[in-house]
C-alpha positions in Angstrom: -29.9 -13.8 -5.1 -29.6 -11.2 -2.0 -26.4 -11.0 -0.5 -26.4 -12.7 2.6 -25.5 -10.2 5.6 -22.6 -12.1 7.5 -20.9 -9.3 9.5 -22.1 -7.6 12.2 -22.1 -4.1 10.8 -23.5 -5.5 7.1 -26.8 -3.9 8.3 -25.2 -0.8 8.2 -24.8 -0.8 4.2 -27.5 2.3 3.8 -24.8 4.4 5.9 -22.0 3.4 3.2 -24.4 4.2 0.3 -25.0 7.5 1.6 -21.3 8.3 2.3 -20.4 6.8 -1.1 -23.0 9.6 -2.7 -22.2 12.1 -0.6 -18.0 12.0 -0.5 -17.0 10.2 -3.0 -15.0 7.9 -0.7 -15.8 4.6 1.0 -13.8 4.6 3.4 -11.0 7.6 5.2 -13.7 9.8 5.6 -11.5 12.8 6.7 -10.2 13.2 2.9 -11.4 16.0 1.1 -11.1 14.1 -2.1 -14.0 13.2 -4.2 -12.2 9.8 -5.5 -15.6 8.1 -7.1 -16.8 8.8 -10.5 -19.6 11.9 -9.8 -22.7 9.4 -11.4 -22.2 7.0 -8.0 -25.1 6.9 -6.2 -24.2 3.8 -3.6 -22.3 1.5 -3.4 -22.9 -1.4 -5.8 -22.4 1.4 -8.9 -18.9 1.8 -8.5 -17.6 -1.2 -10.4 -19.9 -0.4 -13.2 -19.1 3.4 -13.2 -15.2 2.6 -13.0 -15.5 0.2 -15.8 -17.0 2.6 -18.5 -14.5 5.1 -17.2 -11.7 2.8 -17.4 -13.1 0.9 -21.2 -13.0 4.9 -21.9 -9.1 5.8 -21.6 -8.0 2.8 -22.8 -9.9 3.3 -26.3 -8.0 6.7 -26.1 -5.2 5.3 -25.5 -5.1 2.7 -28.2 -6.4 5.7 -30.2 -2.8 7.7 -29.2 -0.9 4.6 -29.6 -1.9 3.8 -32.9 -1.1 7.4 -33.9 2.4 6.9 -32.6 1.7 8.9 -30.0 3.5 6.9 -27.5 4.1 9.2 -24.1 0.4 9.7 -24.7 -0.8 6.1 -24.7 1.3 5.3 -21.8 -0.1 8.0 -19.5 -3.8 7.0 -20.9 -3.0 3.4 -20.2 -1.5 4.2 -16.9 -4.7 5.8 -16.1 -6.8 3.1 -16.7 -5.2 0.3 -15.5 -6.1 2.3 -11.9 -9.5 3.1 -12.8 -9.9 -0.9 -13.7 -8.1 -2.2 -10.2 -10.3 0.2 -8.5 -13.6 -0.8 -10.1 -12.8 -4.6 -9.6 -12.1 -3.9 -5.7 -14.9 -2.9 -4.7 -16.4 -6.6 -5.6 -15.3 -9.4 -2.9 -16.5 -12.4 -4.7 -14.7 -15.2 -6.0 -15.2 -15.9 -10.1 -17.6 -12.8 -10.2 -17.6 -12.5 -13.9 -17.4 -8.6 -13.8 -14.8 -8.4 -11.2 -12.5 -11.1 -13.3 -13.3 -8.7 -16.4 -12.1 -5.4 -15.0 -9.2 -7.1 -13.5 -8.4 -8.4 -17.0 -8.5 -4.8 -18.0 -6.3 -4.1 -15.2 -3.2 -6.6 -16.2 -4.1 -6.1 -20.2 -3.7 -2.2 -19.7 -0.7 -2.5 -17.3 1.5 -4.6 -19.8 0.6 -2.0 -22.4 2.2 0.7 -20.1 5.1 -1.8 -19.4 5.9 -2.1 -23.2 6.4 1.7 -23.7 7.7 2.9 -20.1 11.3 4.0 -20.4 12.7 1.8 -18.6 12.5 -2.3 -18.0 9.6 -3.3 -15.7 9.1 -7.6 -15.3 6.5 -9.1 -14.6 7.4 -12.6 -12.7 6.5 -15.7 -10.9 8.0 -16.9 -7.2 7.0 -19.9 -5.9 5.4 -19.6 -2.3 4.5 -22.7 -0.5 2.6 -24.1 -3.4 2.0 -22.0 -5.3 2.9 -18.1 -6.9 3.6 -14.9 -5.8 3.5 -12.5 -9.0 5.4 -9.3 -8.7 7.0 -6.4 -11.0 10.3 -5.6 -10.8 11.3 -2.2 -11.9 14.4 -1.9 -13.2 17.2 0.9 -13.8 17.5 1.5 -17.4 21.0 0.6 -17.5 20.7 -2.6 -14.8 23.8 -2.0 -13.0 23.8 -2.8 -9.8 22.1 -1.1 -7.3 20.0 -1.2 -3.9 16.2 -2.4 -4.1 13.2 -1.6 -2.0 10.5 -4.1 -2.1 7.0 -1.9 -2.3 4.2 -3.7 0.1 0.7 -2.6 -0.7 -2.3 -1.8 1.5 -5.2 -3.6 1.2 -7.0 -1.4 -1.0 -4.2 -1.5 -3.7 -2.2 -4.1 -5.8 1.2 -4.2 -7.2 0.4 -2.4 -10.5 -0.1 0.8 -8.0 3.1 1.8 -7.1 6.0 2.6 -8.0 4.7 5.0 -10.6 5.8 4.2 -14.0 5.7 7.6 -15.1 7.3 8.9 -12.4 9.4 6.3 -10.2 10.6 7.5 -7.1 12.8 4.9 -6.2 14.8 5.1 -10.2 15.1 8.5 -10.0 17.3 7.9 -6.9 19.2 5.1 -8.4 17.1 2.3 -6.9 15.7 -1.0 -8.4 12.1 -1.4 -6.8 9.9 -4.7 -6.6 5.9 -4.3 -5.9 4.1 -7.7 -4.9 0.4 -9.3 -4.6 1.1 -10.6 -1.6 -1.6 -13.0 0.1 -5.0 -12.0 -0.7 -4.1 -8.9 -2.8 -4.8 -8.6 -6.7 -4.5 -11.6 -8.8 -3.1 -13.2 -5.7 -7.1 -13.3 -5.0 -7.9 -14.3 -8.2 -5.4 -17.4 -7.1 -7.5 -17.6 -3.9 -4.1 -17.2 -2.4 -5.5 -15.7 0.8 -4.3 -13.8 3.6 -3.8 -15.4 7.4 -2.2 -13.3 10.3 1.5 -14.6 9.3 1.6 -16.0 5.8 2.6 -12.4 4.3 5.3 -11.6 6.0 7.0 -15.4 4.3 5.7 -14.3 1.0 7.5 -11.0 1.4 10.3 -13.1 2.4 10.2 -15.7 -0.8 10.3 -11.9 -3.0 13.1 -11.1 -0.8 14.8 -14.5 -1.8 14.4 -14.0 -4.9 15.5 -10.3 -5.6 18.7 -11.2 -3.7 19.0 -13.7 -6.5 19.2 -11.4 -9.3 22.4 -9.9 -10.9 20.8 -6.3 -11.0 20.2 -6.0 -7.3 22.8 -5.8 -4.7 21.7 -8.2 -2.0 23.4 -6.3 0.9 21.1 -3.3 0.2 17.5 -4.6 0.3 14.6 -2.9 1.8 10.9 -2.5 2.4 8.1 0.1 2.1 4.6 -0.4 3.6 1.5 1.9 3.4 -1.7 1.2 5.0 -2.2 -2.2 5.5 1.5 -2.7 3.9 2.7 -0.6 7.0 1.8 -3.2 9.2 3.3 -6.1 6.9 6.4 -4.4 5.8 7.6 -4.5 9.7 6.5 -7.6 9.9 8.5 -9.1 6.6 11.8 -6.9 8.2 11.2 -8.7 11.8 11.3 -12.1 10.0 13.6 -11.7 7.4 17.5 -10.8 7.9 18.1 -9.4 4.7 15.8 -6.7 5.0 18.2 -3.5 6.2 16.1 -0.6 5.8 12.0 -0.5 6.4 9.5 1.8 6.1 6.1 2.1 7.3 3.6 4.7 6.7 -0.2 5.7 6.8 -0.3 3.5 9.5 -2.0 0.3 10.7 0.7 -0.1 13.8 -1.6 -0.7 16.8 -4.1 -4.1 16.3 -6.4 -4.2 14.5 -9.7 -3.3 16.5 -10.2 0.2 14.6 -9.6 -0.7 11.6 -12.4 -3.7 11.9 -14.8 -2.4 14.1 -14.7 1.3 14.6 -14.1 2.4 11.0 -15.9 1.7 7.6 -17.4 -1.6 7.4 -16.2 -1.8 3.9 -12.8 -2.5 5.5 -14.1 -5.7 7.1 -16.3 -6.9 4.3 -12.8 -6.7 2.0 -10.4 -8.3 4.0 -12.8 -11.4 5.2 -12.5 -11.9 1.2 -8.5 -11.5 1.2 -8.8 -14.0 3.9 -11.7 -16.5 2.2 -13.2 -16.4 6.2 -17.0 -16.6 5.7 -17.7 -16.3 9.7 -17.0 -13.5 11.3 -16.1 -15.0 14.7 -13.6 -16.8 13.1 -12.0 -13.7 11.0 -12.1 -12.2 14.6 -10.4 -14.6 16.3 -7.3 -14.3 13.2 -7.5 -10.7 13.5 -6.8 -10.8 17.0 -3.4 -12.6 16.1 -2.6 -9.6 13.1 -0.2 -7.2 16.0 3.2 -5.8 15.9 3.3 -6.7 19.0 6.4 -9.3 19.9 7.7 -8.7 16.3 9.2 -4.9 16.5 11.6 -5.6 18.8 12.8 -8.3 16.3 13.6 -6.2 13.6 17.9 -5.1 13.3 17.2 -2.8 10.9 16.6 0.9 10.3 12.7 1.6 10.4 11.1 4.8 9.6 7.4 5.3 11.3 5.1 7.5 9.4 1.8 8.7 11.0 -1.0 10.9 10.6 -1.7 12.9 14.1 -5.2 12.0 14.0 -5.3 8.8 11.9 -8.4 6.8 13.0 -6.7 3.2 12.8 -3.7 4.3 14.4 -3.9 6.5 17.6 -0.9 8.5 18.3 0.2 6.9 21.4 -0.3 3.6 19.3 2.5 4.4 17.1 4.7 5.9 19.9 4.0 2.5 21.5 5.5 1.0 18.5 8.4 3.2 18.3 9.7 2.6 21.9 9.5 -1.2 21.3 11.4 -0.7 18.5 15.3 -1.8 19.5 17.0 -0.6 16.4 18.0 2.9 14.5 14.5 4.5 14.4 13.1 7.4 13.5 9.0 8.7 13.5 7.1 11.3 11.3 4.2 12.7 13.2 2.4 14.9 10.8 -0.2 17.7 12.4 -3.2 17.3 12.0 -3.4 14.4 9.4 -5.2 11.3 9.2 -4.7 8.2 7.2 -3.9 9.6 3.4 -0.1 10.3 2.4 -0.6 12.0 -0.7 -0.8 15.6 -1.4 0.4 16.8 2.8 0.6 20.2 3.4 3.6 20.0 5.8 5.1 18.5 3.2 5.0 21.5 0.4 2.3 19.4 -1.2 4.4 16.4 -2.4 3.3 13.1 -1.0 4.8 11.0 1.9 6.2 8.5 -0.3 9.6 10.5 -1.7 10.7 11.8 1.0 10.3 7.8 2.9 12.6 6.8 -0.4 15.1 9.2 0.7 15.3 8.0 3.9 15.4 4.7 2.8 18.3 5.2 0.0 20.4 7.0 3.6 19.7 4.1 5.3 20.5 1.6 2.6 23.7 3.2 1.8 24.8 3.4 6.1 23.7 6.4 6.9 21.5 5.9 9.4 23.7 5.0 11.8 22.7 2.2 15.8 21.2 4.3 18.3 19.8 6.8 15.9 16.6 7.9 17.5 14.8 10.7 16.3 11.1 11.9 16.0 9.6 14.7 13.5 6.9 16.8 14.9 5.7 18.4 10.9 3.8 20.8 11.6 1.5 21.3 8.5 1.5 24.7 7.6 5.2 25.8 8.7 8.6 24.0 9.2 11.0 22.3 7.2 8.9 19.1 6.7 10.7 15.5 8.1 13.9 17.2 8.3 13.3 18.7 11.9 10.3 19.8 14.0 10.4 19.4 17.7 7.4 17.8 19.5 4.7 20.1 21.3 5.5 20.2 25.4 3.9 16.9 26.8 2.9 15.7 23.7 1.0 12.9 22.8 -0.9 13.7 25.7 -2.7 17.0 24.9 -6.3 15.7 23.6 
């Protein structure tokens, strides 16, 4: 049976097919990244093409496993446990038997990595107003202890994303780290626990409840880390929830939500009307109206660190400097030059992604170091300077384009 067009912009599916072919990306067109396997042609190939891909390094990495090859099989199985969440994305259809296979593929090769990373990871259960919020805790190998940054996802990812299991950020700076499916994310989909403009923020905060709970994590030092769509949720979670003392937010979705739903791929639209199980669009319009920052920034008592690409096209510049001055706590803003929405791979940043550099902060902040009325913003210019560390803004800026 055709798919019924029931967005606006649906008719506008040729455009996405061509872009699909043509970048390699379906959406943050500005990337230089050809992110699709080369054999996609439009868009209804990708889950297909992802799925061989992704059937592909897992038999490898059985293959390594079962030769005792163990560093091997975990990077393989690391490998495609992405390539699986990516291929069952792209479908927004509840019980879509392929999109319930690959993510099958997704959990089955995730545990796999969890039973040989060096270091615990759990995967757990909190109740949330019904029913369950799964998450994975990632834990020192040692358990002492320690603070714990709770990793909020964009839309386009899930909790088996990041932290990286090969190389966590927030161990190797002696931090516990929590990653969630919040509402309408991952298998909190397959759940049909869907999103709403304010439901994500209290799942954040039934995680939060629980973490603080646990022997490992020191409930005093407990913060958050958005990207994307997460940027927008992790400020919202610190502006509801008192236990939060340090947030980041980054690759940002800080000013509404108009750009993001009606100026920018329609691929965004089509995949959160599914996070949100809202068939008509006047409807997903009027709860999108109600997704802002707006009222809630100047809410939040904690440290927050703003990340934003100069030219990201769901965030305008003088949206995120909005932000910041509503902002009534210890702040401090990244601009980076001539960016857009991506965080990995920055220039002004020697080539390393955003997100080490926001742990950093985050550990200074967790630990008191980022001290009321701290106000600072980073100008990081991307082919000189010293990165976040200090960069003054251009004369009148943002005004200048």
């Amino acid at each position: 049976m055709a798919r019924k067009l029931t967005r606006s912009r649906d008719g506008q599916q040729w455009i996405l097919d061509y872009l699909a072919k043509t970048s390699g990306m379906v959406q943050n067109f500005e990337d230089e990244k050809f992110e699709l396997p080369r054999g996609v042609k439009n868009y209804k190939m990708i889950s297909k093409l992802q799925g061989e891909d992704a059937a592909h390094k897992e038999a490898v990495a059985r293959a390594a496993e079962e030769a005792g090859r163990r560093e091997t099989a975990l990077e393989l199985y690391v490998q495609a446990a992405d390539a699986y969440r990516k291929g069952q994305h792209v479908l927004f259809e509840d019980d879509h038997p392929q999109k319930l296979k690959l993510h099958a593929g997704l959990i089955r090769c995730h545990d796999k990595a969890i039973s040989l990373a060096p270091y615990p990871i759990e995967r757990l259960e909190v109740p949330f107003e019904g029913s369950h919020i799964q998450i994975l805790l990632h834990l020192l190998p040692d358990r002492r202890k320690a603070p714990c940054v709770l990793y909020i996802p964009g839309m386009d990812q899930t909790k088996e994303f990041y932290p990286y299991i090969l190389q966590n950020d927030f161990l190797r700076r002696g931090m516990h780290a929590c990653a969630m499916d919040g509402p309408g994310q991952g298998i909190s989909n397959i759940r049909r626990i869907r999103v709403t403009d304010d439901n994500y923020e209290r799942a954040a905060q039934a995680v939060i409840g629980h973490l603080a709970s646990r022997p490992e994590v020191d409930a005093e030092k407990i913060g958050v880390f958005g990207i994307s769509m997460g940027s927008f949720w992790a400020p919202r979670a610190a502006a509801l929830e008192p236990r939060v003392k340090a947030c980041a937010a980054a690759s940002a979705n800080l000013a509404g939500t108009r750009r993001i739903f009606e100026e920018a791929s329609p691929r965004f639209k089509q995949i959160f009307m599914y996070m949100a199980g809202i068939q008509e669009e006047e409807a997903f319009d009027r709860m999108a109206e109600r997704m802002t920052l707006q009222g809630h920034a100047q809410k939040i008592r904690c440290p927050v660190l703003l990340g934003a690409g100069e030219f990201d096209p769901l965030t305008p510049v003088e949206g995120a400097f909005s932000l910041f001055e509503e902002l009534n706590c210890p702040k401090e803003m990244w601009i980076l030059e001539n960016e857009f929405h991506r965080v990995w791979g920055m220039k002004g940043l020697g080539g390393l992604d955003l997100n080490p550099f926001a742990v950093d902060w985050l550990r200074e902040a967790l630990n008191g170091n980022v001290r009321p009325g701290h106000r600072k913003i980073v100008y990081i210019r991307q082919n000189t300077g010293a990165g976040p560390y200090r960069g003054e803004l251009p004369e009148g800026y943002p005004g200048r384009w």
